[in-house]
Biotite code that builds the C-alpha atoms (Angstrom):
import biotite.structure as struc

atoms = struc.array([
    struc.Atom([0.000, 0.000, 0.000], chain_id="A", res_id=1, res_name="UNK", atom_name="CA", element="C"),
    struc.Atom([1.574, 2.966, -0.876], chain_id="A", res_id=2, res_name="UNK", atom_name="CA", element="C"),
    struc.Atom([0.093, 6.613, -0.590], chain_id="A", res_id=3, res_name="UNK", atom_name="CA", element="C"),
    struc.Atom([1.056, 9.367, -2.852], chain_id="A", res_id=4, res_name="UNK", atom_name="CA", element="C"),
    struc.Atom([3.292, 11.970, -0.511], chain_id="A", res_id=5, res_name="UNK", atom_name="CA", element="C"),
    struc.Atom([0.831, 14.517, -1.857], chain_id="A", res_id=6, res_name="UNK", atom_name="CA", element="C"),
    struc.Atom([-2.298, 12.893, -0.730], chain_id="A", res_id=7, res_name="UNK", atom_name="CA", element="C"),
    struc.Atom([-1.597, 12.288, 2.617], chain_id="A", res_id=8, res_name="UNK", atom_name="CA", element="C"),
    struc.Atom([-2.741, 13.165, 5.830], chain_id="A", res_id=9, res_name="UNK", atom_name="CA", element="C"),
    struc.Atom([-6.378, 12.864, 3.787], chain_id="A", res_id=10, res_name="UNK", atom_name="CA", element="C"),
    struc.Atom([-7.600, 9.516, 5.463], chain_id="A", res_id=11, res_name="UNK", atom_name="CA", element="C"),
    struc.Atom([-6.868, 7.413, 2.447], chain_id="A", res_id=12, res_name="UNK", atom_name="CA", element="C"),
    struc.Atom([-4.227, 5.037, 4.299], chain_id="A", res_id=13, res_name="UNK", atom_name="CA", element="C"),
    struc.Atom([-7.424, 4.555, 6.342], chain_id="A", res_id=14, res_name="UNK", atom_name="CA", element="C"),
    struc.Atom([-9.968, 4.150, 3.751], chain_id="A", res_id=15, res_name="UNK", atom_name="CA", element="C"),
    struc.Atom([-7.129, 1.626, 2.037], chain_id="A", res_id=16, res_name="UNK", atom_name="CA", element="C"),
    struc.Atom([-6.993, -0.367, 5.186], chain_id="A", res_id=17, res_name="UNK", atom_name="CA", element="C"),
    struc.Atom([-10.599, -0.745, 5.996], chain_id="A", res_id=18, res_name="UNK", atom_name="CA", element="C"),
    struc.Atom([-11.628, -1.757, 2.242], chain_id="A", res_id=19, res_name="UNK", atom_name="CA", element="C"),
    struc.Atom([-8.190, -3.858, 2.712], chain_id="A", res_id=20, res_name="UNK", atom_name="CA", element="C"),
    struc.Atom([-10.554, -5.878, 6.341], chain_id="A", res_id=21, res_name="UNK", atom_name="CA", element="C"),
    struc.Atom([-13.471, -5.271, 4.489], chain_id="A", res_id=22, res_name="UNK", atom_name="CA", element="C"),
    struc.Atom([-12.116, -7.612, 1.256], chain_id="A", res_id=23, res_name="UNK", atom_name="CA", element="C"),
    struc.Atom([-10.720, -10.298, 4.299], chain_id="A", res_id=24, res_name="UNK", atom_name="CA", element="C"),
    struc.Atom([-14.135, -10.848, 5.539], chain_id="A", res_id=25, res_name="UNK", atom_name="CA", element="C"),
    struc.Atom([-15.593, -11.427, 1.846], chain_id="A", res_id=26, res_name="UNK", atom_name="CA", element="C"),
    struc.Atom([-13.060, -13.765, 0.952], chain_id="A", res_id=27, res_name="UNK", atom_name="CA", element="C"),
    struc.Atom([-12.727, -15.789, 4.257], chain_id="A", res_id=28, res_name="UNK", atom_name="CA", element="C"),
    struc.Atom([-9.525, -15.090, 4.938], chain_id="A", res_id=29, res_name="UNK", atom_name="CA", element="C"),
    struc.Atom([-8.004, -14.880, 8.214], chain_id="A", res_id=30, res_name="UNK", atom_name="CA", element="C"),
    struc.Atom([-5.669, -12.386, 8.557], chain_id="A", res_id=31, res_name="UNK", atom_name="CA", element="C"),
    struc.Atom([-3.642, -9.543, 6.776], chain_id="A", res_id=32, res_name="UNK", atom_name="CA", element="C"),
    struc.Atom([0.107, -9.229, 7.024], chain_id="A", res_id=33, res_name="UNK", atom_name="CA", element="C"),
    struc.Atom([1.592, -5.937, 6.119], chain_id="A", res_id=34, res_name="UNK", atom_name="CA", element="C"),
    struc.Atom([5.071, -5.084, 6.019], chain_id="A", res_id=35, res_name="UNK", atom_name="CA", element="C"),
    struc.Atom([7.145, -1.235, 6.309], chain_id="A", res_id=36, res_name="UNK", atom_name="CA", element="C"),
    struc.Atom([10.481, -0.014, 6.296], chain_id="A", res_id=37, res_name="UNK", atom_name="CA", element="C"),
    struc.Atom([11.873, 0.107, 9.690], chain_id="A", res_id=38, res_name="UNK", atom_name="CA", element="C"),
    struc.Atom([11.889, 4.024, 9.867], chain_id="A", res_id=39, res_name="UNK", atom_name="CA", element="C"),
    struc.Atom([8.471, 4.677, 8.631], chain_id="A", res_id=40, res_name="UNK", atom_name="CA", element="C"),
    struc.Atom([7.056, 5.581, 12.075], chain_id="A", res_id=41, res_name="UNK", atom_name="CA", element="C"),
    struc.Atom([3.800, 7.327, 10.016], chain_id="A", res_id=42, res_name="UNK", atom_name="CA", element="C"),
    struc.Atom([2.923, 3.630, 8.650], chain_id="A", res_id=43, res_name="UNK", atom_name="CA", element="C"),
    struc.Atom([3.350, 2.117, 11.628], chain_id="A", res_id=44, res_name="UNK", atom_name="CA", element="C"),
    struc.Atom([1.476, 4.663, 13.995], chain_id="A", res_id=45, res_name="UNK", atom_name="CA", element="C"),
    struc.Atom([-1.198, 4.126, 11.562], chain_id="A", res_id=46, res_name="UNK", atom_name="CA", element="C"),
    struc.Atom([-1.193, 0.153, 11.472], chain_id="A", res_id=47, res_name="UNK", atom_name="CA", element="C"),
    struc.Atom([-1.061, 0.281, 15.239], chain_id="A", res_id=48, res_name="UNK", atom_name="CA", element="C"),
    struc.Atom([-3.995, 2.569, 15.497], chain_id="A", res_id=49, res_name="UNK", atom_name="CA", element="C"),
    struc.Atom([-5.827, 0.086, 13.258], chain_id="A", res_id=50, res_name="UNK", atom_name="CA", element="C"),
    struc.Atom([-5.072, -2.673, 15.642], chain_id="A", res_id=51, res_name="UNK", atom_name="CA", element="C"),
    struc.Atom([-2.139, -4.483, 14.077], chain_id="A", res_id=52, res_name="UNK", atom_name="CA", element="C"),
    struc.Atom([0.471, -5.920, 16.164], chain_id="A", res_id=53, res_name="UNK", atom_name="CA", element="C"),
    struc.Atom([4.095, -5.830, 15.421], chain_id="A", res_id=54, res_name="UNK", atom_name="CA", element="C"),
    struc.Atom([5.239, -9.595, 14.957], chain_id="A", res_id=55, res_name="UNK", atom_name="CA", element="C"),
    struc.Atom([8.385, -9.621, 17.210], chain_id="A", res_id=56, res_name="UNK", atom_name="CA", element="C"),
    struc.Atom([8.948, -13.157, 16.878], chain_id="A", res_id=57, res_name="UNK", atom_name="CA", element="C"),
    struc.Atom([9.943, -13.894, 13.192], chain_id="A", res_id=58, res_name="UNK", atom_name="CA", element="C"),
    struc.Atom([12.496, -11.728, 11.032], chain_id="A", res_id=59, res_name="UNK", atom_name="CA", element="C"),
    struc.Atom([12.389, -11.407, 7.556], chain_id="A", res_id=60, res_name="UNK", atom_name="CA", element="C"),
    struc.Atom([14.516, -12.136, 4.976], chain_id="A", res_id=61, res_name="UNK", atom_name="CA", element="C"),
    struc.Atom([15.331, -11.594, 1.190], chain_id="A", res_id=62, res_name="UNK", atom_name="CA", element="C"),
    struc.Atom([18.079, -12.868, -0.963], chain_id="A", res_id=63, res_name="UNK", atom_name="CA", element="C"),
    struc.Atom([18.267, -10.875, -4.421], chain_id="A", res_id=64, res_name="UNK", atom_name="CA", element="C"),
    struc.Atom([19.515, -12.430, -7.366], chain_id="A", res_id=65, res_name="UNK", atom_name="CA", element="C"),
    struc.Atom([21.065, -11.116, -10.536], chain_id="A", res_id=66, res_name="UNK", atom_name="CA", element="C"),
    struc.Atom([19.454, -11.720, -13.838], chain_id="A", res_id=67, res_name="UNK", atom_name="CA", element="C"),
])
């Protein structure tokens, strides 16, 4: 989810998230997993206000590969 540096402060992180739960429950799924950079405190205020918990138990990881 990414919002336009422009647009925000508008409520459309919000609006993303709810329609973002609102799609869960019509599919059946159980859960949503989102993911920020470390130092986007704005993101993660916002997740956190929306009641997502920070997963402190698992790291992630990426390997890139050349073409």
């Amino acid at each position: 989810m990414f919002v336009d540096p422009k647009a925000r402060k508008l409520g459309i992180g919000q609006t993303l998230l709810q329609k973002a739960k609102d799609y869960v429950h019509e599919i059946g799924a159980k859960s949503i997993v989102l993911e920020t950079a470390a130092d986007n405190y704005a993101a993660q205020k916002l997740y956190e206000k929306n009641g997502y918990e920070r997963d402190t138990q698992f790291y992630h990881y990426e390997l890139k590969l050349s073409d």
